[in-house]
N, C-alpha and C positions, 0 to 999 in steps of 0.2 A: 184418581183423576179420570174423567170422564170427555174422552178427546170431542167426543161430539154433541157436548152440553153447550146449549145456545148460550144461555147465563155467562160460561166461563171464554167463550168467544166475543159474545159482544164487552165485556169487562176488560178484554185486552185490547179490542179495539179501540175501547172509551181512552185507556189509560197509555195507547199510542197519539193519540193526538198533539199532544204536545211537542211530540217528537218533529210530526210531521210539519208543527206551525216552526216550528225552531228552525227545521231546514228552508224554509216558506222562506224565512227572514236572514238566514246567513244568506239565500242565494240572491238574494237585493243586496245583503252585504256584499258578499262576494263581486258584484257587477261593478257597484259603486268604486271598490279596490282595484278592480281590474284596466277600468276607464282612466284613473290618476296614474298609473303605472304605465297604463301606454302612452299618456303626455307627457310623462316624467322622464321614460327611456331616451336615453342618448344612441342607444343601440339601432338599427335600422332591423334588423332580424329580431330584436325581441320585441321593438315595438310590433314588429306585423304579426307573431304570434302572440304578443298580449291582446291586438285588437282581435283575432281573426278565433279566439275562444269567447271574448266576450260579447260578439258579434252571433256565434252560436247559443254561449250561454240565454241570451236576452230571448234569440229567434225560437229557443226551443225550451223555454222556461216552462209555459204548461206542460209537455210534454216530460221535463224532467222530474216535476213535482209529480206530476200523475203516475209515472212509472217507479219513483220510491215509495208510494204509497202500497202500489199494489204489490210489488216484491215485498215490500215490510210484511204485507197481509199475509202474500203465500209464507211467509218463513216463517211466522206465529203459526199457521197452523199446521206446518212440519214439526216445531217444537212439540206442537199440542200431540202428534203422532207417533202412538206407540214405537219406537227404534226395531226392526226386524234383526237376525243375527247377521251380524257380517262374515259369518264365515260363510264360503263358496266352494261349491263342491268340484273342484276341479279336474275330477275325473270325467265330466259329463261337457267340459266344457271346448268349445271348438278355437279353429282361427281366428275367426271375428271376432269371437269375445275380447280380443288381445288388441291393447293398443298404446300408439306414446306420447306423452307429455310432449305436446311444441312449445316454443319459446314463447307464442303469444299466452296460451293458457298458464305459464309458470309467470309472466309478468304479470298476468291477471291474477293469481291467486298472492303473490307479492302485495300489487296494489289492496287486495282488501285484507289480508293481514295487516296492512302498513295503517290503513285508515282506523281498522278496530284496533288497533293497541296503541295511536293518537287519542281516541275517544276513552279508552281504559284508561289510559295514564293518569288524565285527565281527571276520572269520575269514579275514583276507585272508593271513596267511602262511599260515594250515594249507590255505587253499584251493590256496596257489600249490604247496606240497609235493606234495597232495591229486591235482595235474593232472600233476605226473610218475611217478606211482603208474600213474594211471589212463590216460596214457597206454603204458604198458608191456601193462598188463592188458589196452586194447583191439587192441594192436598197431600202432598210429597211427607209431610212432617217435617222437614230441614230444609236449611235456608243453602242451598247448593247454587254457586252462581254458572257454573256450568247448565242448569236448566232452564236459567234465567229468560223467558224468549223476549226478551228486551235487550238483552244486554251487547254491548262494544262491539261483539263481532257480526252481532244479526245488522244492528244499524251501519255499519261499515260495510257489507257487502249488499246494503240494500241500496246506500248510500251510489257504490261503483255501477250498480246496474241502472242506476239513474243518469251519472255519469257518462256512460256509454251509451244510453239513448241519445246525448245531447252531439257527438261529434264522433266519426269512424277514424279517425287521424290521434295514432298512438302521442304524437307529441300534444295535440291540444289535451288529450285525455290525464296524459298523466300531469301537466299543468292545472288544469280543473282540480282534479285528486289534492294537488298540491296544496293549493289555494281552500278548496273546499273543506276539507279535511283537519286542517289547522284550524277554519272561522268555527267548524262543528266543534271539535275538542274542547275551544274555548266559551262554546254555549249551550254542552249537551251536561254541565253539572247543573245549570239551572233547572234546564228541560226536566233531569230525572227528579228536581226538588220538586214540581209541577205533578209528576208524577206520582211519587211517594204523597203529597198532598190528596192528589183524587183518590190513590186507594183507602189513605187514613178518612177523608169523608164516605167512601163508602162502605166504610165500616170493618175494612180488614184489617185482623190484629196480626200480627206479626209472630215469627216461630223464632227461638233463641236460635242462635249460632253455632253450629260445631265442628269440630277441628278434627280431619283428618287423620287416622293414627300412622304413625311413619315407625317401623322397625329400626334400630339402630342402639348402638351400645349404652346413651345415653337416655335410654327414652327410663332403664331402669335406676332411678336415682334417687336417692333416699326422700325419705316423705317432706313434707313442706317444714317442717321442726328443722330440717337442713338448713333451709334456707334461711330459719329467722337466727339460724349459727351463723352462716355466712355472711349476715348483716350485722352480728353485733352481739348476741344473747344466744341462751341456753336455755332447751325447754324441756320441760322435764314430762316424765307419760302422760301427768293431770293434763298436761296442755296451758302450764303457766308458765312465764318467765319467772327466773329468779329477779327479785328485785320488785314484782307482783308488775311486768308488763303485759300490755296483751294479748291475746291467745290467737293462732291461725283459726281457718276455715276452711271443708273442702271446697269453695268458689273460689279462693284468693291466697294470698299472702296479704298481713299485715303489716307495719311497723311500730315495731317495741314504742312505749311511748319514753319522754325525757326522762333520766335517774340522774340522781347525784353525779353514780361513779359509772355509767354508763360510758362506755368507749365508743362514739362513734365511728372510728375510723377503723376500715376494713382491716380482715387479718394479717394480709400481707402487708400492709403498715404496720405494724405496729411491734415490728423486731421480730427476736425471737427466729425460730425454728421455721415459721410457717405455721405454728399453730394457733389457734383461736383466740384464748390468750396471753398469747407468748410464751407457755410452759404447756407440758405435754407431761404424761402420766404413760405406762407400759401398758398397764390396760384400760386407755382411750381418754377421751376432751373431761376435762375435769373442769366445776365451776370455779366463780371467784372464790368459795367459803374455804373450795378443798376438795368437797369431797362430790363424789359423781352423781351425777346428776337421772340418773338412766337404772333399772332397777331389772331391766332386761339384758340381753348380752347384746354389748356392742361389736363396732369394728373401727378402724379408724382407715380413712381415706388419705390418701397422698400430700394434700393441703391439710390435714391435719382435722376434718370435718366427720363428729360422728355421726351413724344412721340407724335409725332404727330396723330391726329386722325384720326382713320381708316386704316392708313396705315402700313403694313406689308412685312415681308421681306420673296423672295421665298426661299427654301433649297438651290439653289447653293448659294444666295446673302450671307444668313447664314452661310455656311459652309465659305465664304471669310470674314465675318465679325468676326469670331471665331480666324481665320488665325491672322488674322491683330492685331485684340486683344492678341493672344499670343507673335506675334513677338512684340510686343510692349512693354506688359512689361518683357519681355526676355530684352531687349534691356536696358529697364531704370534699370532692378535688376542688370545686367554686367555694366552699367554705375556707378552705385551707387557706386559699390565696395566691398558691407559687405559680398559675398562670400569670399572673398579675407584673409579673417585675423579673429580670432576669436570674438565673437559677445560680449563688454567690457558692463558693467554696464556703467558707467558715458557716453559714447559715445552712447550708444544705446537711452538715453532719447535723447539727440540732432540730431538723424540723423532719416531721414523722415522716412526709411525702416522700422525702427521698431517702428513708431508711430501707433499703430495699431486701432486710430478709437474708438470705443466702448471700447475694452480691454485695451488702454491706453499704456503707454509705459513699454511693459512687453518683453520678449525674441521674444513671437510669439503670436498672434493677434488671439488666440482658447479660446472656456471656458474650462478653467481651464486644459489646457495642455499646460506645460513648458518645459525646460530646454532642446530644441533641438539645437544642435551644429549648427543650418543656420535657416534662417525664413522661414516656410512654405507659400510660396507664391500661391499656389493653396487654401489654407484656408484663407489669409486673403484678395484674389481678388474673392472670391464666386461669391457674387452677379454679379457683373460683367459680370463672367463666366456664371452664369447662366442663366443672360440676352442675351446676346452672340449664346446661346445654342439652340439648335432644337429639342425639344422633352422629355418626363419624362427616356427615356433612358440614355440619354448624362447627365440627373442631378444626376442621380444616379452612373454613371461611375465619375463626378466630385468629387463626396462624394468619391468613392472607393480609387480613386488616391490619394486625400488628407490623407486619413486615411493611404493608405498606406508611404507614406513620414511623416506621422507621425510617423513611427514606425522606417523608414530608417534613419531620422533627429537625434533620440534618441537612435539608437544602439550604444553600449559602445564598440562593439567587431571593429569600423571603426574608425579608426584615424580621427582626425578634422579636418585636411589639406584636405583626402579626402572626407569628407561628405562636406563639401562647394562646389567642384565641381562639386560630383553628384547632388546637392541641383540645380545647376545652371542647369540643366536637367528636373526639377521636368515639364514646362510648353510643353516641346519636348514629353514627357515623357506622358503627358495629350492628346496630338497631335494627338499621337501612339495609345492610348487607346481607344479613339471618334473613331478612321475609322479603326480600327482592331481588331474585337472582339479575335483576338486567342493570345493577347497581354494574355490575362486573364487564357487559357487555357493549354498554352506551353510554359514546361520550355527551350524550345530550341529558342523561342522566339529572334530576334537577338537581340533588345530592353533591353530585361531582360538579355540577357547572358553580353551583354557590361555592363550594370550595375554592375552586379556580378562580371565580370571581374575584373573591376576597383577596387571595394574593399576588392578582395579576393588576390590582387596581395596587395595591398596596405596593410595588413594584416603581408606580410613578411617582411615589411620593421621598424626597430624602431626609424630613424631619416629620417628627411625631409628637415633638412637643410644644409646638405652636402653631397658629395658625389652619390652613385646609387640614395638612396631613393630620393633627389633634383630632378636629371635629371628626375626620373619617373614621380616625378608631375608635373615637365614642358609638357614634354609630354603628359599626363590626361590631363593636363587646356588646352593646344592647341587645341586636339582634341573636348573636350569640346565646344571651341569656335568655332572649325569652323561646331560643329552640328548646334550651338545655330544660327550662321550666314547662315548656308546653310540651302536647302528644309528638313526638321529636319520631315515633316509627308513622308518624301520616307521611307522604312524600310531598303532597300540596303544601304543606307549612315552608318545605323550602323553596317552592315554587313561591309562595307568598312571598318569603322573606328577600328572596334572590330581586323578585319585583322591584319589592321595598328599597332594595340597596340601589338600582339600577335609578330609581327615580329619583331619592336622594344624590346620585352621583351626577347626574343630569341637572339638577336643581345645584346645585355646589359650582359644577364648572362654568354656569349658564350665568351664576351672579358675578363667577370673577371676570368674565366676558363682559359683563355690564358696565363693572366697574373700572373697567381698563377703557373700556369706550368703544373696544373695539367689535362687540356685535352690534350696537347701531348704525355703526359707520360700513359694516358689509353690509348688512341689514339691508339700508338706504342703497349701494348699489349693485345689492340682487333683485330689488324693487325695479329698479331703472331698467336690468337687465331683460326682466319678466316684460315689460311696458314696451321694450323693445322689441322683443318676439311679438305680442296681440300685435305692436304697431304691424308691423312686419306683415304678418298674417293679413290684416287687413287691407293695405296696399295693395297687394297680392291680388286678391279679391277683386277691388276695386278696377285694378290695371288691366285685368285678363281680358274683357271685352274689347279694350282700344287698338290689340294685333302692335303692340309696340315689340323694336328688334329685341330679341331676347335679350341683351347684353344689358341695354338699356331699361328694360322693366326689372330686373335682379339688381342692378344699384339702384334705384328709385325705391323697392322696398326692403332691398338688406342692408343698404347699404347708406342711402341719403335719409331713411328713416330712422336711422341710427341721431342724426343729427337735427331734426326736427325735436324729439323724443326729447334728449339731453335739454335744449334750446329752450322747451315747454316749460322741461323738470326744473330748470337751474333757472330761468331768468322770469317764467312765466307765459301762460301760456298767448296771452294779448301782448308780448313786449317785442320790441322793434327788429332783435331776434329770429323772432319765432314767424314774426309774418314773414321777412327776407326768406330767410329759409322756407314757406311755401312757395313763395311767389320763385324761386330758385329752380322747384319743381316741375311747378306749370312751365317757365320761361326753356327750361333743359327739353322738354318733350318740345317745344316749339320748334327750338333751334334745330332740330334736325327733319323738321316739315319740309316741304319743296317751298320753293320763293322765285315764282317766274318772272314779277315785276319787279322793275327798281327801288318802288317805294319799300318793299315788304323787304328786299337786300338792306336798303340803305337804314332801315328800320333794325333788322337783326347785325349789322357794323358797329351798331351803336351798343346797342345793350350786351354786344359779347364781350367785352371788358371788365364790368358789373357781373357780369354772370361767372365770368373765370376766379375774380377774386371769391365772391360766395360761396364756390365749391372750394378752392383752397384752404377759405377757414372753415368751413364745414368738416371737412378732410382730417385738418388739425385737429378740432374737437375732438372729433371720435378716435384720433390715433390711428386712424386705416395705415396701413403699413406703404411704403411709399414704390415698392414694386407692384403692389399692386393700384396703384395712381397710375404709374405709366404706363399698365397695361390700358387701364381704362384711356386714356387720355389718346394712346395709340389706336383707339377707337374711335372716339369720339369725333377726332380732328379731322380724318375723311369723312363722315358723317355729314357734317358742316359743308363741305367741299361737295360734295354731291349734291346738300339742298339747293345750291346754288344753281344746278345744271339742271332739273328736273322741273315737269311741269306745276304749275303754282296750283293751289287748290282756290277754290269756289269761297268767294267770303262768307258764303252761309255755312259753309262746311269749316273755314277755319274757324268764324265765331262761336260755333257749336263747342266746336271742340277746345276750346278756349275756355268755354262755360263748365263743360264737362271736369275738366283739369279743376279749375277751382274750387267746384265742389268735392273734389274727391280730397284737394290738400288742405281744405277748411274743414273736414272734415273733425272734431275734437279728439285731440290726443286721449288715450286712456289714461286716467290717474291711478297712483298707489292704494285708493279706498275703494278700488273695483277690481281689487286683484281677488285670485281665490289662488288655496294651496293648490290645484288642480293645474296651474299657468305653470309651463314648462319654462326651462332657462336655457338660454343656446347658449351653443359651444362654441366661446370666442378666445381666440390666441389671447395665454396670457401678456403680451404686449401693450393689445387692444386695449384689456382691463385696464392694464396699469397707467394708462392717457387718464383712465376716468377721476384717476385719485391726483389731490393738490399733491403738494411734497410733503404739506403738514399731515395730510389725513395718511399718504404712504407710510413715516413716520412713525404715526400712532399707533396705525395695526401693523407693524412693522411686514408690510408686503414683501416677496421672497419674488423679482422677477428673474426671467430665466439666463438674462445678461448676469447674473449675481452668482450663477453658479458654470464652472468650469466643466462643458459636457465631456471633451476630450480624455476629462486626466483619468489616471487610473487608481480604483478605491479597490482596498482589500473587503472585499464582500464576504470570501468564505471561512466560513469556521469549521474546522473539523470536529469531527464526533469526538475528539478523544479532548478537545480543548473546552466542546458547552458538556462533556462531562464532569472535568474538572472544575469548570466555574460552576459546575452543582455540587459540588461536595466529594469528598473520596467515597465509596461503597464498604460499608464496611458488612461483615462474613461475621455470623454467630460462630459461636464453639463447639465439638463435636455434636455436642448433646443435641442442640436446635436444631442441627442438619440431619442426623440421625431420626428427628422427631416428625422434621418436615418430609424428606425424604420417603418415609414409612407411610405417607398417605399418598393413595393413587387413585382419587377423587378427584375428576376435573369441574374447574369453573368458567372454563372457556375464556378466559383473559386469553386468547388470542384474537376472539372477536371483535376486539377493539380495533385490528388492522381493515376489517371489511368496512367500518365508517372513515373516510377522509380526513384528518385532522386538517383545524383552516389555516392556512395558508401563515408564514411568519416572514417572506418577504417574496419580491418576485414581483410581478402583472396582477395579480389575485388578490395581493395585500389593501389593494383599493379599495377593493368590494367587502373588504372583511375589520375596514378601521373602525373601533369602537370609543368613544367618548370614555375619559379619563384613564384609559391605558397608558402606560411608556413603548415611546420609540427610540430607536435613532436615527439623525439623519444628517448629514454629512453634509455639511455647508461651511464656505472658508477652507476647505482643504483638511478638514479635521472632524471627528464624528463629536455629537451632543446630543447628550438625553432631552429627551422634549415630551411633555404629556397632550394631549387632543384637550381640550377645551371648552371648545366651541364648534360647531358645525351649522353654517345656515342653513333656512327649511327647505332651500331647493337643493341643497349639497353642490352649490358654485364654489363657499369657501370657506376654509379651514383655518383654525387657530390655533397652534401651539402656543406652552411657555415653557421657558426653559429655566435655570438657576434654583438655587436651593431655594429660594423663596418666590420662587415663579414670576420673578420681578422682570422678563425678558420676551416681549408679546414675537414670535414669528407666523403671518398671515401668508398664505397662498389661494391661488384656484385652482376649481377638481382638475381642471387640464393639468398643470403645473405639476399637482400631486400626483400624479398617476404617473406622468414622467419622470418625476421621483423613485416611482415601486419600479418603473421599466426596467430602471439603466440602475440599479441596485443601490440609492445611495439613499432609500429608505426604508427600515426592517424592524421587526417588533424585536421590544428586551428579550421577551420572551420566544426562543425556540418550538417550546413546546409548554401546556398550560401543566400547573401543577402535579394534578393527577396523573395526567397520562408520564408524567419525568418519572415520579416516583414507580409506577408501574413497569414502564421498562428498568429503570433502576433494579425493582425487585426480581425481575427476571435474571438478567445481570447476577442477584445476590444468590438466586435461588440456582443459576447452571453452576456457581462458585462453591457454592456448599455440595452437589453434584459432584463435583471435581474433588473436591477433599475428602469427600466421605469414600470414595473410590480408593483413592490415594494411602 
């Protein structure tokens, strides 16, 4: 590679472009996002920093495209620069050379880690394609994505330095970051397809892939003829199956094709000892005929697997022999069937799945752990697995996974219909573990969140064989199968599929809202709600020139424009109504003019009669609360009293102003076909709301007002750890041997870092912000708690749906005020504690200081 070859400079420049249009178009995205977020905020501090970044973002948008360009550029041709030694001769070196990390520079290298490993996650095939391009282009011979000068961390830290041209203010920065960062992620696998397309037109061919070598006990492991044992067959030195199957490859593994008497099912199925096929010989694996198959000296391995001598398998051969072994028996546990239906005594002794070998025929093939709702099939194909395996890493990640589907098999808080399906995961699942350390690390994991998903929805359901909860596990087992059948080690397939489940769950609760009646009918008055804010807004507007007492222009547009609004909405906008109520308007700024002469007195005696009643039913309509009536009224009435005594005004000045008034309340109400999602909803006491609805339409979306619940009483909110442990299942401790086995490795995986992410929130202030469509809650109305699933949620998030009962036949409506009072005073909190994963993971901790303790002992 030739750092200062124009050719291979301007070819990077070509095949950054994309990049650059992609960031071009997130940050219009990004603006667009930021504008709806600050009309949408109820908050007053996050509205002023959602405007006060997109106010920067806009004002400095050349500036931040020009400045990721030219950063991108210098860091291609840092890439393109030979790397110097990093060693430093310290002997030579003084004070100055000497210095310390501040806080700003560790947030800053934070932040562009944060954003290249959003974009990695993200783009992780086109990245890995991306680095055999790029290795051809630079001449490398290998596709290394560490030299990649495209890759996640260059555009992430070109990304921050662009960011930082736009604002000096650490909190707008790291909201940009935020914001920005996420819209990239989700538009930088196109970008690199863009990519990979221009170098294919420009004619660069691509270098194969190669796999790192890692030293570890497992890397020596018999040749790939192992592995077509451990699926099923015996090959002999020609390199044939008995039974005339197919032959391996050094590129691959194969699989045997169909026989007669072929056994598909793995060794540790299939009884016996542990041996291959279920009989065993003093000197090593014998075929079906009898007699051995191997003409060299063998040995025989622990699972009963023999090897050839000498010969070993490289890390990629490994990593495809790992593959095959899990699709495999993926394949024969979905053929079997026992995911499918609960696991029966009398059927379990007869069916091979739970024949468990050594353990005999018990639920699951562990010492001395039972009673899991599916068989743990990472615990009882170990050996296998760990012959399979490359290294004391991957054995120790095989123990972690099992232990953990130990604890996921045995949760009491996951229905049985769906711990079989995620059971049918456990081997995908192991897949994800082996070649993604941050499986371990993050609960945003897409891996773990589709986990959790699936059982955290499944939670709200209490029937499974009719109706919603049916269709949802059709859905789950589908999805399921087609991980199980597709590339199940991508991580984007669960990112897909997690999508997938999240919009069918959305699309499911959205139809029973429909047909219940009750999102049209909030629908209709979050519409009215919205029409009443523009109105609002507008008034406002219009009023500010005419210097009215402040008290009197804020009822006029927050409070009399509430009932104009309704008056329009409900009766129409020309009905006899809707004009009183302007003319109420005008008539109210009058009454408190000056009136020097008699005529203009005896003129305003008259019409204050007329005008009292107007505002009283005005008043009623909208439900204003009647303390604050008196307040106004306590205003108004000297008001009046004073016009009386003050000097009159000039009839051209009051006809003006006369004229004025009418045009601003003839003004056309806004309608419902000139809303946009961008129209913010105000925050009106749930009282207010509840004036809006008949009795019948309260009724139907069965509305939840705050007279309905008792704030005083006192509700048992807390649970102790030791009580949502029990209602998770007892812990149950392997037998000496596991503990002995676990114990023996001191390999960390950093499952502690799962405490440096936040888990969200499961009751408290926070639970507002974090409710999700078709979860379970509970929530404590009538003096008694009840499960209740989310439903529905309107598009401004005014109001919320539950149902409750076995067959959801029980509609409970509120608004976000209402519900947030709810999460305050604790008498609203999610079923779930903590989501799946992360239960079982403390759990396994739990199991693993417990086997600590006895193996001591």
């Amino acid at each position: 590679m030739n750092p200062h070859d124009p050719s291979l400079q301007a070819a990077l420049d070509t095949a950054s472009h994309p990049i650059r249009a992609t960031l071009a178009a997130v940050a219009g995205r990004v603006s667009e996002t930021l504008a709806t977020q600050g009309q949408a905020s109820g908050r007053l501090a996050e509205r002023d920093q959602l405007n006060t970044a997109l106010f920067e973002l806009r004002r400095n948008m050349p500036l931040f495209q020009q400045t990721f360009a030219n950063e991108m550029s210098m860091r291609i041709r840092q890439e393109l620069t030979p790397k110097e030694s990093g060693r430093k001769k310290l002997e030579n070196a003084d004070w100055q050379s000497l210095s310390l990390v501040g806080d700003a520079e560790m947030e800053e290298r934070m932040l562009v880690d944060r954003l290249g490993q959003q974009i990695s996650h993200a783009c992780e095939a086109e990245l890995r394609e991306l680095a055999t391009y790029m290795g051809s282009l630079l001449g490398i011979g290998r596709a290394d994505q560490d030299r990649n000068p495209l890759r996640a961390e260059v555009v992430g830290a070109s990304l921050y330095r662009a960011i930082e041209s736009v604002s000096t203010d650490a909190d707008t920065r790291g909201l940009l970051a935020r914001e920005l960062g996420a819209a990239m992620a989700k538009a930088m696998p196109e970008s690199y397809t863009q990519v990979l397309r221009g170098l294919q037109a420009s004619g660069v061919q691509p270098v194969s892939l190669t796999v790192r070598q890692v030293e570890g006990p497992g890397n020596a492991l018999p040749g790939i003829n192992s592995a077509y044992a451990t699926l099923g067959g015996i090959r002999s030195d020609a390199g044939e199956f008995d039974g005339g199957h197919t032959t391996d490859s050094d590129a691959g593994v194969s699989f045997p094709g169909h026989h007669s008497d072929y056994d598909a099912r793995p060794p540790s199925l299939r009884g016996g000892s542990g041996s291959i096929h279920g009989q065993t010989t003093s000197g090593g694996a014998r075929s079906r005929s009898g007699s051995s198959t191997r003409s060299g000296p063998t040995t025989s391995s622990r699972s009963g697997m023999s090897t050839r001598h000498g010969q070993g398998l490289t890390p990629a051969q490994a990593d495809a022999q790992m593959m095959a072994l899990l699709r495999h028996l993926s394949a024969v546990a979905s053929h079997t069937g026992e995911f499918d239906a609960a696991p029966q005594p009398a059927a379990a002794a007869a069916s091979p799945m739970w024949q468990g070998g050594e353990a005999g025929p018990a639920v699951v093939s562990a010492e001395g752990l039972t009673g899991l709702m599916a068989v743990n099939l990472i615990r009882a194909h170990r050996e296998e697995l760990l012959q399979a395996s490359s290294g004391r890493l991957d054995h120790m990640v095989i123990d972690v996974v099992s232990s953990l589907f130990d604890q996921i098999l045995s949760d009491t808080r996951v229905p049985p219909q769906m711990a079989r399906q995620i059971a049918r995961l456990q081997l995908p699942v192991l897949r994800v573990a082996l070649s993604d350390p941050s499986f371990f690390s993050s609960r945003r994991h897409p891996v773990r969140r589709f986990v959790n998903r699936i059982a955290s929805l499944a939670c709200a359901f209490d029937d499974f064989d009719d109706g919603p909860g049916k269709q949802f596990l059709e859905r789950v087992r589908a999805l399921v199968q087609e991980i199980v059948e597709g590339d199940f080690d991508q991580v984007d397939l669960y990112s897909a599929k997690l999508a997938s489940l999240e919009a069918f769950i959305t699309e499911q609760t959205n139809n029973e809202a429909h047909e219940q009646g009750a999102a049209i009918t909030l629908g209709s008055k979050e519409s009215e709600l919205r029409l009443q804010q523009r109105y609002t807004l507008q008034l406002q507007g219009a009023l500010q020139p005419m210097r009215l007492p402040s008290w009197l222009a804020d009822f006029l547009s927050q409070v009399w424009g509430q009932a104009i609004v309704l008056a329009a909405s409900r009766d129409g906008a020309d009905s006899d109504r809707a004009k009183r109520y302007r003319r109420v308007g005008r008539d109210l700024v009058m009454s408190v003019m000056p009136k020097g002469t008699p005529a203009l007195r005896k003129k305003f005696l008259m019409a204050l009669p007329p005008l009292m009643k107007d505002l009283n039913e005005g008043m009623a309509l909208i439900g204003w609360p009647e303390a604050a009536q008196r307040e106004f009224f306590a205003k108004l009435l000297p008001a009046h009293a004073e016009s009386l005594k003050g000097a009159p005004q000039s009839e051209l000045d009051h006809n003006m102003m006369v004229k004025q008034l009418e045009n601003i309340f003839n003004t056309q109400v806004p309608t419902s076909d000139t809303l946009s999602p961008a129209d913010s909803v105000p925050d009106v006491a749930p009282e207010v709301v509840a004036q809006r609805f008949t009795p019948e339409e309260a009724k139907q979306v069965g509305l939840v007002t705050e007279n309905a619940v008792d704030w005083s009483g006192m509700i048992d909110i807390d649970l102790s750890a030791e009580e949502e442990d029990t209602a998770a299942g007892p812990i149950s401790v392997p037998g000496t041997a596991g503990a002995a086995r676990l114990a023996a490795i001191d390999i960390d995986l950093n499952l502690n870092a799962l405490d440096v992410e936040p888990p969200e929130p499961s009751r408290g202030p926070q639970l507002f912000d974090h409710i999700k469509l078709g979860f379970a809650y509970q929530m404590h109305l009538k003096d008694e708690w009840h499960k209740v699933r989310l439903t529905h949620v309107s598009a401004g998030r005014s109001f919320f749906v539950f149902t409750r009962g076995r067959k959801h036949q029980e509609t409970i409506s509120m608004t976000a005020r209402m519900l947030a009072r709810m999460c305050e005073t604790g008498r609203m909190r999610a079923v779930e504690s903590t989501y799946l994963m992360e239960r079982a993971t403390q759990r396994a901790r739990r199991q693993l200081a417990a086997m600590g303790v006895s193996t001591r002992h």
